[in-house]
N, C-alpha and C positions, 0 to 999 in steps of 0.2 A: 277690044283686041290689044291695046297700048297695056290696058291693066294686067294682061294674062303674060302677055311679053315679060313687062317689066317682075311678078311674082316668078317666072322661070327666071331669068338671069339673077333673082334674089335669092332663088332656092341655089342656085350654081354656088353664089359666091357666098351663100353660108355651110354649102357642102363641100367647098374645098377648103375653108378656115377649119372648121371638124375635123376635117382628113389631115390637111397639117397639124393641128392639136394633139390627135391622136399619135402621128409618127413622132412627136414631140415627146409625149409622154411615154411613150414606148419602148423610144432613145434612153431617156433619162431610169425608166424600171430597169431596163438589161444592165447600165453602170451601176443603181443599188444592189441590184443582183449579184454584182461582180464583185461588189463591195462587203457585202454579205457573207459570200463564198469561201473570201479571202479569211474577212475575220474568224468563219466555222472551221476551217482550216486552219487557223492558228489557236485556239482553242481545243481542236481535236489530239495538237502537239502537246500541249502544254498537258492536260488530259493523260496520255502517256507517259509521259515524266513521273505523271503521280501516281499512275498506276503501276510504275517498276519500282515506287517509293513503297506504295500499301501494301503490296506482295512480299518484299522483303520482311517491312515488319508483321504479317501473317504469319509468314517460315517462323519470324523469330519469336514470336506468341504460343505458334502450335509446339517446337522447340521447348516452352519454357514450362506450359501445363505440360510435356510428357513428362519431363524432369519433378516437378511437383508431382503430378500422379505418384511417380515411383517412389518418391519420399514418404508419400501421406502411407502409401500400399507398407511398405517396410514396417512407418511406425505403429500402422492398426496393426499388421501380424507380430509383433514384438508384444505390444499391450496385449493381443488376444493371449499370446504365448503363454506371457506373465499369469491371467488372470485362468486358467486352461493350469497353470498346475497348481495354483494355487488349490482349485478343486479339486487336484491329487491327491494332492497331500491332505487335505479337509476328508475324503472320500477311507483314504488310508487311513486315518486317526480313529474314525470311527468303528 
């Protein structure tokens, strides 16, 4: 009977050391968590900063090929132009 007593009050007081262990750890996950939180949040700032930086230079990219398009377009239809009467005048001659 002493033996049975004594493994219950053992089991007691390794089930309330667990149970404080556990709220121990619990404590301490909710402050990393907090911690966490803090730094995705500053991170998610930072983040935006650079995304009203790459947007900008997107504009000034898409800006800069429409510009070149219109340059390249101008000087193939001038070359075509050119090489367009040349076979006029080759077509005439003959």
């Amino acid at each position: 009977m002493d033996a049975i007593l004594f493994l219950q009050i053992l089991m007691y007081i390794l089930g309330s050391i667990l149970l404080l262990v556990l709220i121990v750890l619990g404590i301490k996950m909710i402050i990393t968590m907090n911690k966490l939180e803090k730094t995705v949040d500053n991170i998610n700032t930072k983040l935006d900063s650079l995304n009203k930086v790459f947007s900008i230079v997107d504009i000034a990219t898409d800006k800069l090929a429409l510009v070149t398009d219109k340059i390249i377009d101008g000087i193939s239809s001038f070359i075509g132009k050119l090489f367009s009467k040349k076979r006029k005048e080759d077509d005439i001659d003959e």
